[in-house]
VOGU-3710 file (C-alpha; in Angstrom, 3 decimals, decimal comma):
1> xxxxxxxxxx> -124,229/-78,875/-16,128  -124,137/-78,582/-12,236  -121,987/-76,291/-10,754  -118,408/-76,423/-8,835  -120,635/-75,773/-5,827  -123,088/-78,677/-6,688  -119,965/-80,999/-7,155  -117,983/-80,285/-4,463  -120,886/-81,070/-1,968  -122,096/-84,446/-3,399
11> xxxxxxxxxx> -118,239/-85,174/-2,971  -118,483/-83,927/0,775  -121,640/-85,979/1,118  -119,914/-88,802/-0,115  -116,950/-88,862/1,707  -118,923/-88,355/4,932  -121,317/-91,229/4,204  -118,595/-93,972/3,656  -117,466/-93,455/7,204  -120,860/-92,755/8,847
21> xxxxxxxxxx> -121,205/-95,675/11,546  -124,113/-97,709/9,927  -122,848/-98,371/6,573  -119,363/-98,676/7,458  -119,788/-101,286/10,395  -121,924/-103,125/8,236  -119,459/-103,262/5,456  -116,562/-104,718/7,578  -118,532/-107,090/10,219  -120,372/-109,708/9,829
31> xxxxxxxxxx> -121,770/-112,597/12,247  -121,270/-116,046/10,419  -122,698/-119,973/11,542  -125,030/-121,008/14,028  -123,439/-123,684/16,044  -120,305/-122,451/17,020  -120,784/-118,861/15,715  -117,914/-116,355/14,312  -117,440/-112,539/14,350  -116,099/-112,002/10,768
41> xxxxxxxxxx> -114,395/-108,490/10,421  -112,821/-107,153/7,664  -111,624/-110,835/6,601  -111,041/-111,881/10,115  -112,413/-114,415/11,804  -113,118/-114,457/15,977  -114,673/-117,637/17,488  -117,521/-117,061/19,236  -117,209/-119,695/22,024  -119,576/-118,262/25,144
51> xxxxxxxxxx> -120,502/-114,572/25,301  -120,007/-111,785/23,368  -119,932/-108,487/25,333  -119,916/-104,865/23,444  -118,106/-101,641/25,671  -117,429/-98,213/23,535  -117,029/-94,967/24,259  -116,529/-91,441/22,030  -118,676/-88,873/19,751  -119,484/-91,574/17,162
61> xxxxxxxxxx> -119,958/-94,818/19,542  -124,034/-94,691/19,345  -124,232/-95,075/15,791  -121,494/-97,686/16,174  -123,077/-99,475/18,787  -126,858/-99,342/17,168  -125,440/-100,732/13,714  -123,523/-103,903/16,067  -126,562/-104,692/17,409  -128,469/-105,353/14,561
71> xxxxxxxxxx> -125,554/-107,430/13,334  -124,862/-109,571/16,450  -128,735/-109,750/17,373  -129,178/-112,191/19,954  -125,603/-113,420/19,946  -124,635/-109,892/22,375  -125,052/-110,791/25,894  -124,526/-107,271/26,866  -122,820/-103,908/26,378  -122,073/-101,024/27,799
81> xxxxxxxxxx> -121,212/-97,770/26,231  -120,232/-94,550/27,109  -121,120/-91,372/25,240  -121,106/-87,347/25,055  -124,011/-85,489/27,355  -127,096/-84,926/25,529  -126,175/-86,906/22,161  -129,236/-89,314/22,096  -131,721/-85,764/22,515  -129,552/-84,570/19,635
91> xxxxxxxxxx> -130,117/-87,196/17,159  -133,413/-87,678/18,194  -134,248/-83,636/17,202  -131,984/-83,949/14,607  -134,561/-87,157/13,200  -131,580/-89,255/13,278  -133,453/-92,640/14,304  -131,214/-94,648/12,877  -128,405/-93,595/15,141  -130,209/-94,253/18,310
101> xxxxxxxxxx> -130,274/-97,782/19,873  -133,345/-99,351/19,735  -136,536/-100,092/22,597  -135,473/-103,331/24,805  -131,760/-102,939/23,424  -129,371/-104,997/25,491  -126,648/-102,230/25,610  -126,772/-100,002/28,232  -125,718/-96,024/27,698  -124,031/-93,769/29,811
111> xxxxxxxxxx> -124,154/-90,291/29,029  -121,093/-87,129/30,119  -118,409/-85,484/29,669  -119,662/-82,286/29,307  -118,139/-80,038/27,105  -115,716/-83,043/26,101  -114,534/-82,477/29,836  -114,109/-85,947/31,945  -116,522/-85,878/34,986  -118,704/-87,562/37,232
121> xxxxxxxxxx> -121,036/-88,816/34,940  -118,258/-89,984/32,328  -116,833/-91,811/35,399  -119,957/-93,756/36,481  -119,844/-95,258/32,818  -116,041/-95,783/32,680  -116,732/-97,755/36,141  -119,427/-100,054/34,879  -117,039/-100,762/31,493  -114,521/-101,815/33,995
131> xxxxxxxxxx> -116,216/-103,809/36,115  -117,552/-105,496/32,934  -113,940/-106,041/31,540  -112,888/-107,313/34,493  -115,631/-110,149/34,822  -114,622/-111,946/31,615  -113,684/-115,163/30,732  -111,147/-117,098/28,600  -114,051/-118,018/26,624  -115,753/-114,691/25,936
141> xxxxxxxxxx> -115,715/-112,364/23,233  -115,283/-108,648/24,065  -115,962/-106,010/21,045  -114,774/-102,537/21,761  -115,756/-99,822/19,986  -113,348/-96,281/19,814  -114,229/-93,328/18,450  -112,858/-89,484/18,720  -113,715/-87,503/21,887  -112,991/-91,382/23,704
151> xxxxxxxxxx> -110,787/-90,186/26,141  -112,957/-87,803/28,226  -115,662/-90,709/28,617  -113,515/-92,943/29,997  -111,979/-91,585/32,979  -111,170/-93,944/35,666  -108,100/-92,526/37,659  -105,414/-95,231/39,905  -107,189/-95,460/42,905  -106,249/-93,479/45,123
161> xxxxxxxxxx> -106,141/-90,497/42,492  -109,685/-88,783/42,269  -111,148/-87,472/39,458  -110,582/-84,039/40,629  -107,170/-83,943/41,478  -106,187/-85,790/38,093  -108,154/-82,487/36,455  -105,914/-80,417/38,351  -103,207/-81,645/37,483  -104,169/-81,880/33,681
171> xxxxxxxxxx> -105,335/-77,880/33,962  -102,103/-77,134/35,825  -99,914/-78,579/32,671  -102,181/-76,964/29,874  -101,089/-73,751/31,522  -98,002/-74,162/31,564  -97,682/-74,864/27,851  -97,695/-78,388/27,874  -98,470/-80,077/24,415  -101,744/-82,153/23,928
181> xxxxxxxxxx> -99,386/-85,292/23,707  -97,626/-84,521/27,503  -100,998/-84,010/28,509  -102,145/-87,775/27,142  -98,862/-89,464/28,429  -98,859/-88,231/31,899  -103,257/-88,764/32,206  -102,817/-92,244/30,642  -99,704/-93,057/33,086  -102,511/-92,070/35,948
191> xxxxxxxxxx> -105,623/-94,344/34,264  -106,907/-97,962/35,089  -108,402/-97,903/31,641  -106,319/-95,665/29,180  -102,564/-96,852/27,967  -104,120/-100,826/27,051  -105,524/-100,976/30,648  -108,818/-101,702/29,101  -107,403/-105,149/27,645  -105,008/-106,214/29,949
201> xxxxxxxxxx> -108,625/-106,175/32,403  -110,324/-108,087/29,782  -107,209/-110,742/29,639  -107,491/-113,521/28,655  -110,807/-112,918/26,771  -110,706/-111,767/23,483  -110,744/-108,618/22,539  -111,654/-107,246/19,072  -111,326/-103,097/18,920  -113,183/-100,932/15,984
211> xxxxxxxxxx> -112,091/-97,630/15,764  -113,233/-94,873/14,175  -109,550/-92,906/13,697  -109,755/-88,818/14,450  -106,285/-88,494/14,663  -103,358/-88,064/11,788  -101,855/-91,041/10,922  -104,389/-93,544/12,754  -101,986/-94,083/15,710  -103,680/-96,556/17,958
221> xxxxxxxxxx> -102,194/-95,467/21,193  -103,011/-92,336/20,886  -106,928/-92,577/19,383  -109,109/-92,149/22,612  -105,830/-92,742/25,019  -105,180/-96,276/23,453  -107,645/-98,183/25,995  -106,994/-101,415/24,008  -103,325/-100,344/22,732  -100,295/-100,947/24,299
231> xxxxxxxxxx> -98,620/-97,612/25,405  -95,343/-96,914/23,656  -94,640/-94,981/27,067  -93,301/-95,390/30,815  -93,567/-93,926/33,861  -90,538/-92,839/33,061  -91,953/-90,580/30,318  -94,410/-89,001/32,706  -91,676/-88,277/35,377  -89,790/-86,443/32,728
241> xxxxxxxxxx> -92,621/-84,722/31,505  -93,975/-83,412/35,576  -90,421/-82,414/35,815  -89,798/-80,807/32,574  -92,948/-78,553/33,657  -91,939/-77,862/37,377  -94,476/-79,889/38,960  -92,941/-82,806/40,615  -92,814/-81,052/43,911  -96,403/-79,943/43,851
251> xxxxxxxxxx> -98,146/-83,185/43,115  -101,152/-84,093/45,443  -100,152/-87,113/47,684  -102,135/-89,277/45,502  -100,781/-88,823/42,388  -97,321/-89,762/44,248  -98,320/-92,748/45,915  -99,385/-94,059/42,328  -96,221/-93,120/40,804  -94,016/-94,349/43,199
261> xxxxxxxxxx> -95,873/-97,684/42,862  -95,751/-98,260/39,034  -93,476/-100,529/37,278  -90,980/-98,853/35,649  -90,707/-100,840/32,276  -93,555/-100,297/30,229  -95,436/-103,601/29,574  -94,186/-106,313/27,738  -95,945/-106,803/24,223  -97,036/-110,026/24,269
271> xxxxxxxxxx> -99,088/-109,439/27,179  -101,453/-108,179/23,876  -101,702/-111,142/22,049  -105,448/-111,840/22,599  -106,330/-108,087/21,000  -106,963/-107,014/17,732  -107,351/-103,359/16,570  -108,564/-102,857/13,639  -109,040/-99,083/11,991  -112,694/-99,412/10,353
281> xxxxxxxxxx> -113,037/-95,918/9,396  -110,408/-92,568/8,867  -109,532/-89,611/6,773  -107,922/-91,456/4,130  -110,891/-93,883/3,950  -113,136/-90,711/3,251  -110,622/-89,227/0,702  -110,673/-92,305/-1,525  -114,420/-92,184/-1,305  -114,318/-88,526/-2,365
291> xxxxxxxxxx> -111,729/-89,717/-5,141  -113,815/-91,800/-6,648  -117,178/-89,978/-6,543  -114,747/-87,064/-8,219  -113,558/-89,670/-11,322  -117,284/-90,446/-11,876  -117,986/-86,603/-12,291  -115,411/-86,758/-15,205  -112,261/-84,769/-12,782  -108,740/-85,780/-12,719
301> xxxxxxxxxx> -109,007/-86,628/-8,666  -105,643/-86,449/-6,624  -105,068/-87,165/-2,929  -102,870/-84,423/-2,119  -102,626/-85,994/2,107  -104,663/-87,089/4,800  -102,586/-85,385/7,425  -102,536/-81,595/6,587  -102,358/-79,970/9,764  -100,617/-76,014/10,821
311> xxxxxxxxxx> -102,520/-72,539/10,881  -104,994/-72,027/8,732  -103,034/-68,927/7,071  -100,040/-71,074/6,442  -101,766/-73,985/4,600  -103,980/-71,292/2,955  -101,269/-70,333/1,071  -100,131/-73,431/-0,004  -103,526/-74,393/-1,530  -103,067/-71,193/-3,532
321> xxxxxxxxxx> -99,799/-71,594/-4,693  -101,441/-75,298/-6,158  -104,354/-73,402/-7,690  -101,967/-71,224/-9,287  -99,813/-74,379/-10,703  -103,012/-76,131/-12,434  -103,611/-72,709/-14,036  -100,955/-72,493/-14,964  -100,521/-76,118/-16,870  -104,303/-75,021/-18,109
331> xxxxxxxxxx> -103,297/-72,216/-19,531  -99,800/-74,015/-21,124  -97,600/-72,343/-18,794  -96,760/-75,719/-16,750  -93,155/-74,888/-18,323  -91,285/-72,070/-17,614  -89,918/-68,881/-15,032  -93,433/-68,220/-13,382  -94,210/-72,236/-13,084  -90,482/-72,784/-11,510
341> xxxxxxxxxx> -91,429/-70,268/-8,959  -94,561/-71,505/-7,676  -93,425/-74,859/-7,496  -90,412/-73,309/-5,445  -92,870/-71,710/-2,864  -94,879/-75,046/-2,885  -91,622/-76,950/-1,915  -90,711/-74,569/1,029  -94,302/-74,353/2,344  -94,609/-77,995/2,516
351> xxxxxxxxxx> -90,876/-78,077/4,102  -91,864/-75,427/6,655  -95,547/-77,358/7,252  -93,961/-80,818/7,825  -97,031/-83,024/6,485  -96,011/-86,248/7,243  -95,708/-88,993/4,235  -96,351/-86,060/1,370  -93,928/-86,589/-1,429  -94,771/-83,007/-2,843
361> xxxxxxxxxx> -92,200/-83,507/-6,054  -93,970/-86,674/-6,803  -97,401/-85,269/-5,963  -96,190/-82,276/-9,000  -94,808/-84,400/-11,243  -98,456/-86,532/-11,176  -100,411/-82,740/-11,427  -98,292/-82,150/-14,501  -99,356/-85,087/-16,181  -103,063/-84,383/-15,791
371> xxxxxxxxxx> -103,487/-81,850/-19,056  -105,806/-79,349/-19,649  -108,850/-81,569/-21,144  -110,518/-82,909/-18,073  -111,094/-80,640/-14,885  -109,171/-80,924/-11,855  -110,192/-82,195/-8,319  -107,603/-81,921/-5,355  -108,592/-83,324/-2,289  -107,050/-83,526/1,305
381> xxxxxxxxxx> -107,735/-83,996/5,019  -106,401/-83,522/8,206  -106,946/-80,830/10,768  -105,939/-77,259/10,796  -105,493/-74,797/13,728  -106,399/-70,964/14,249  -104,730/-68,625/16,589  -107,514/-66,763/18,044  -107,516/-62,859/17,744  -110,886/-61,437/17,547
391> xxxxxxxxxx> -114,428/-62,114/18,998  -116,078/-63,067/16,040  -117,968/-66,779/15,092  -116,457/-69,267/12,876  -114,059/-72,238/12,610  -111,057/-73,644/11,440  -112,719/-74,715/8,304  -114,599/-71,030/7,445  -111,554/-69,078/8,214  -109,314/-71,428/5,753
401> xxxxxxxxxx> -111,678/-71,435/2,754  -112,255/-67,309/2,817  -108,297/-67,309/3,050  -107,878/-69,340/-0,126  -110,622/-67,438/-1,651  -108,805/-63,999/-0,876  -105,233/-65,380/-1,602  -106,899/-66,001/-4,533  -108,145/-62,843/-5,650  -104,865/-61,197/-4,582
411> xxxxxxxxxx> -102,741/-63,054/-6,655  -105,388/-62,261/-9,287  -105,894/-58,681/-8,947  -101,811/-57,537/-8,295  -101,447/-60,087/-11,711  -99,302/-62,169/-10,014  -101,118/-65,007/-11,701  -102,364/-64,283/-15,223  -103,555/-67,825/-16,004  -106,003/-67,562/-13,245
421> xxxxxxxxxx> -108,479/-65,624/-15,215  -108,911/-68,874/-17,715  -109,775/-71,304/-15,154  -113,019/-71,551/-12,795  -111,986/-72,329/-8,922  -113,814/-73,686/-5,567  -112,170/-74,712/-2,932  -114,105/-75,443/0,019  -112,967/-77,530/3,645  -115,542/-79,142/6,023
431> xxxxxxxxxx> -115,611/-80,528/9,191  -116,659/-84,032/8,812  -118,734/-83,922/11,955  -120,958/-82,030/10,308  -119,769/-78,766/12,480  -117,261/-76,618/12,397  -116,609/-74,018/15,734  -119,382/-72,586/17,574  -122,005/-72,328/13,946  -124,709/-75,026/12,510
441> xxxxxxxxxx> -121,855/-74,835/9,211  -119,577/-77,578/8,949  -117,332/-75,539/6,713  -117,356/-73,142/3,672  -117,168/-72,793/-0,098  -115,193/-70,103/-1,582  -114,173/-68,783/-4,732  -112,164/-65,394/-5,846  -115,480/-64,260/-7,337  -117,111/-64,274/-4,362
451> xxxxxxxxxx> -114,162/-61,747/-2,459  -114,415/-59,707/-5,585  -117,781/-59,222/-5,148  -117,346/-58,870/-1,899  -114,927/-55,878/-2,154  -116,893/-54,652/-4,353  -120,038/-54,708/-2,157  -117,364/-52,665/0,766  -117,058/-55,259/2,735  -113,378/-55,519/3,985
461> xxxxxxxxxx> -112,335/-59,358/3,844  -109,318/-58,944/6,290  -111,305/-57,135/8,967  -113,661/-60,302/9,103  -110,336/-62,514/9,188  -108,791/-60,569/12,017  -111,621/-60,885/13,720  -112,055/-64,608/13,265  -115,701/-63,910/12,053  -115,684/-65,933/8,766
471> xxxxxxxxxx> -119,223/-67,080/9,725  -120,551/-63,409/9,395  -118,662/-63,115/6,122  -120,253/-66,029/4,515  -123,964/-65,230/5,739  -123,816/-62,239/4,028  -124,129/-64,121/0,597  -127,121/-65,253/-1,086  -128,776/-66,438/1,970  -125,644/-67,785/3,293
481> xxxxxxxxxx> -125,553/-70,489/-0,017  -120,960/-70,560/0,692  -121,806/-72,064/4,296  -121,853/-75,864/4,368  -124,381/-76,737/6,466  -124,829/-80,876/6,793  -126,112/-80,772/10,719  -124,628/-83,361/12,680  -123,318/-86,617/10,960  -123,130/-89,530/13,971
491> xxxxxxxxxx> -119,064/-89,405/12,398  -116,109/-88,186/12,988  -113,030/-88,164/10,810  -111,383/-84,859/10,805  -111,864/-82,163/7,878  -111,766/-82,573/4,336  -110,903/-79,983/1,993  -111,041/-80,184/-1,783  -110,199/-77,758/-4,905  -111,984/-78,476/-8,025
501> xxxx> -110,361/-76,362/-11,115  -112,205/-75,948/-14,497  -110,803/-74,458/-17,762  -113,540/-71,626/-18,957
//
């Protein structure tokens, strides 16, 4: 039989491959009719009456772009898209052909934003997609494609605002404690582009968005700044937000020219009825995938949530406390003092995590129904942060699995959970992406075996955790076989996690 190990991967690998660009644009589009032609997506059907046009921008837009053009052939007139520095060398090395756009293409690439910083480079292509936008027609068709990491390649400050001074100004709120969100509303207030600029230049063409979501929840002003989204904020917002920090008396001249000058009611909506967004690919598509793959291995698959987010630590311990419950039913203890308990903690933590949508007594009461007879798969996505402390390499998605795996052997070895000992465990999290912090892992398996035999070995797990040096931790292992190393996947969708339980 193959492993935990063996099964959680080909789940990973199956997850990741349902929203890779290729298969999943050619699932939803299609191009449909020769005479008067029509862009079919996901059911949805777009006239095309003169030109179609093709604009993108973020980490998964080449792969995007290169499947489009092999659907729309010679129906694209001509795109332009915008994408991180050095990705096309990347997938090239990485013998990724299939990512890459191909010789005599018709869509022109623009490569920046390094370090997923907006710059000079990421400008030039923002300019050329605007230009483009703004040269279209009643009668042409304009496909936009959005993926994570959109926002930095498409930076096109209100004139007079330059690039530089909107950077400033962006830097100067980060360190004052701003929140990622401020920090959107007040650059998209300041962009030609961001906030549904991109459409309202395109008006009246039409305008047909696919996005690849990166974000919890799939909110469509917020995925790459909302370019083809109509901001759910005002200038108004942005004031607040400059004052709120202490920076509306230290704003370059620019940036006040351009404020004073905005209208303050945020745009009407119907000014949006020639766009559609449409989500092709997310988290939750990739969990379903997982799900599946998971039934057809013979588990009971759940979907705990696609939007698990908090510190690693935190959300560590609430994957143990569900470990401990589906021992616990395993070993016919589902009923009872020590089962109340856990299900107690599981309540707070999920109280104190605020996961939004998760129904956590309905997501128990469907655990408790699963019996002992078939092994268990829960699986969940989202994305997790670590507070930095040490010097040491890793990411989010290391540091969480050797935290379950040593919450784990705790409870284990202080007999806080007696049923443990009956069932085999691996939990494991990945970075969709294929990469996970500063390493060539995209995440990590772990088990308690594995910090046993760690401890045993003299190793001291917590010392690697305080460090934030999971990385180190899991190459010490049979050749480093608890990393998950994919290499880069053209995607991007967040992390998956998943905990696959079998009686022994």
């Amino acid at each position: 039989t193959m492993s935990l190990r063996e099964h959680a991967l080909s789940l990973f690998r199956g997850a990741v491959g349902t929203v890779r660009p290729a298969p999943m644009l050619k699932r939803a589009v299609k191009l449909q009719g020769d005479g008067c032609p029509q862009l079919l997506v996901k059911g949805q059907a777009f006239p095309v009456k003169r030109n179609l046009y093709l604009v993108g921008f973020g980490k998964a837009v080449l792969g995007m772009a290169a499947a489009a053009e092999e659907i729309l052939g010679d129906h694209l007139t001509r795109g332009i898209i915008n994408v991180p520095l050095g990705i096309q060398e990347s997938l090239r090395q990485a013998g990724m052909q299939e990512m890459l756009l191909k010789p005599h293409s018709k869509i022109q690439v623009f490569e920046g934003a390094k370090n997923n910083l907006p710059d000079a480079e990421a400008l030039k292509g923002a300019v050329a997609i605007q230009e483009l936008a703004e040269g279209l027609t009643a009668d042409d068709l304009l496909l936009v494609l959005i993926s994570g990491g959109g926002s930095a390649l498409l930076p096109a400050p209100i004139p007079p605002i330059l690039l530089e001074e909107k950077e400033k100004l962006t830097k100067m709120l980060a360190s004052r404690g701003a929140a990622i969100q401020e920090l959107n509303i007040v650059r998209k207030t300041l962009s030609v582009l961001k906030g549904g600029g991109l459409a309202q230049l395109a008006y009246p063409a039409q305008v047909v968005s696919l996005i690849l979501s990166d974000v919890i929840g799939d909110p469509l002003d917020i995925i790459a700044s909302g370019p083809t989204a109509a901001s759910s904020h005002s200038v108004q917002d942005c004031l607040q937000i400059l004052t709120r920090y202490n920076l509306l008396h230290s704003l370059p001249k620019s940036v006040e020219t351009v404020l004073s000058s905005c209208p303050t009611k945020p745009t009407a909506l119907e000014n949006y009825s020639h766009v559609s967004n449409i989500i092709l690919g997310s988290n939750t598509l990739a969990l379903d995938e997982a799900k599946h793959q998971a039934e057809g291995l013979g588990y009971a698959a759940l979907v705990l949530s696609a939007a698990i987010h908090g510190e690693v630590s935190c959300v560590a311990t609430l994957y143990c406390q569900l470990i401990q419950l589906v021992c616990l039913g395993f070993a016919s203890l589902g009923e009872g003092p020590l089962s109340d308990e856990v299900r107690g903690n599981l309540l707070q933590l999920a109280a104190q995590l605020q996961i939004p949508g998760l129904d956590l007594d309905e997501f128990l009461l469907a655990l408790q129904g699963l019996g002992p007879e078939r092994p268990v798969c829960i699986l969940a996505g989202g994305e997790t942060t670590v507070q930095l402390q040490g010097t040491g390499k890793g990411g989010r998605n290391q540091e969480l699995a050797l935290r379950v795996g040593l919450g784990l052997h705790r409870a284990q070895a202080t007999g806080a959970s007696s049923a443990q000992g009956s069932c085999e465990i691996i939990f494991f999290s990945g970075g969709t992406d294929g990469q996970d912090g500063p390493t060539e892992a995209a995440g990590a398996f772990c088990s308690p075996g594995l910090v046993a035999e760690a401890l045993q070995e003299g190793l001291d797990v917590e010392a690697f955790l305080r460090n934030n040096d999971s990385y180190t931790f899991f190459s010490q292992f049979q050749g480093g076989h608890h990393l998950l190393v994919t290499g880069l996947t053209g995607t991007n969708v967040m992390d998956i996690q998943a905990i696959l339980i079998r009686a022994v």
